[in-house]
C-alpha positions in Angstrom: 0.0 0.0 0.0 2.9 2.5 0.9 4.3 1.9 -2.4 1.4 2.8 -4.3 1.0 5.9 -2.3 4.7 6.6 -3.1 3.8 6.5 -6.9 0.4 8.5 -6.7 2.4 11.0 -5.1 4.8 10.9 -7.9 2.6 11.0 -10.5 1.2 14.1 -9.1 3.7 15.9 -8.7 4.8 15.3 -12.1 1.2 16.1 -13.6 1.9 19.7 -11.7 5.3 20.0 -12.9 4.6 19.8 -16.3 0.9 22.1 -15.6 3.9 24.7 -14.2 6.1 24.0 -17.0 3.3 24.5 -19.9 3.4 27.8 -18.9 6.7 29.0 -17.9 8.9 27.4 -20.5 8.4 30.2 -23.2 8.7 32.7 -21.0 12.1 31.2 -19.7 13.3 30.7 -23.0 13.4 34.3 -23.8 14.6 35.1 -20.4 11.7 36.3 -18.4 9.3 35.0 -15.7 5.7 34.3 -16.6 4.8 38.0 -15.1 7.5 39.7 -17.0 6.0 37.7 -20.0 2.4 38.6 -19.4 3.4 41.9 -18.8 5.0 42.6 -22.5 2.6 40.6 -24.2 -0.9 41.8 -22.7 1.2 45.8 -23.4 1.6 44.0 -27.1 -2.1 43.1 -27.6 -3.3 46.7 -26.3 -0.6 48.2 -28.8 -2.2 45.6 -31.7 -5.8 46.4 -30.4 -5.0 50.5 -30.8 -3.2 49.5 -34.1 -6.4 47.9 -35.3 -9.2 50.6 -34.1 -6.9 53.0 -35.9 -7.1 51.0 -39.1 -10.7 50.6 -38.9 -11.5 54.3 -38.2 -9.0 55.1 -41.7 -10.9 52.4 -44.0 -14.1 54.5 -43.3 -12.1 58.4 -42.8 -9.1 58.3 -44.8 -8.4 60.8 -43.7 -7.8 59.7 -40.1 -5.0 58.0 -39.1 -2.9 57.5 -41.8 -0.1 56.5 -40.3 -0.8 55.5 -36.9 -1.4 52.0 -37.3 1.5 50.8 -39.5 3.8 53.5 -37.3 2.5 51.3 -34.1 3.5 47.7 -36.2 6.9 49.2 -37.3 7.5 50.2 -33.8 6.5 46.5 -32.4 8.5 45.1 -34.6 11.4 46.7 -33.8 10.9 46.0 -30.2 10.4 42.3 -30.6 13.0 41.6 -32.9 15.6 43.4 -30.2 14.4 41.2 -27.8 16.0 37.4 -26.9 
C-alpha cells in the first residue's frame, strides 16, 4: 500500500510540474518570468488592439490615421525583434 502511495504521489507531482512548466517554458526561453511575460505581451495586444481601431476608423475616414497603425506595427517590430 505505501508503495502505491509513493507513486500517486509521484505522478502528481509530475502532472503539476509539467501544468507549471506549460506555462513558464516560453517565457524562460526568452529570459523572463511568466509575469514579466504577461506583462510585455498583454502591453503588445493593447498596442495591436490601438493599431487595429486605428485602421478601422481610416478604412471609413481616410483621412484619419494614416499612419498610426503601420507607425505602431513598425515600432512593435522593432521592439520584438531586439528582444531574446
Amino acid at each position: 500500500m505505501q508503495n502505491f502511495e509513493n507513486n500517486n504521489q509521484s505522478i502528481t507531482k509530475k502532472s503539476q510540474l509539467k501544468i507549471v512548466s506549460f506555462f513558464t517554458e516560453h517565457p524562460e526561453s526568452v529570459g523572463e518570468t511568466y509575469i514579466q511575460h504577461f506583462s510585455v505581451a498583454i502591453r503588445f495586444s493593447l498596442k495591436l488592439f490601438i493599431s487595429s481601431i486605428a485602421a478601422l476608423i481610416h478604412a471609413f475616414i481616410p483621412a484619419l490615421f494614416k499612419k498610426t497603425a503601420s507607425t505602431l506595427i513598425k515600432n512593435m517590430y522593432r521592439e520584438m525583434t531586439s528582444r531574446k
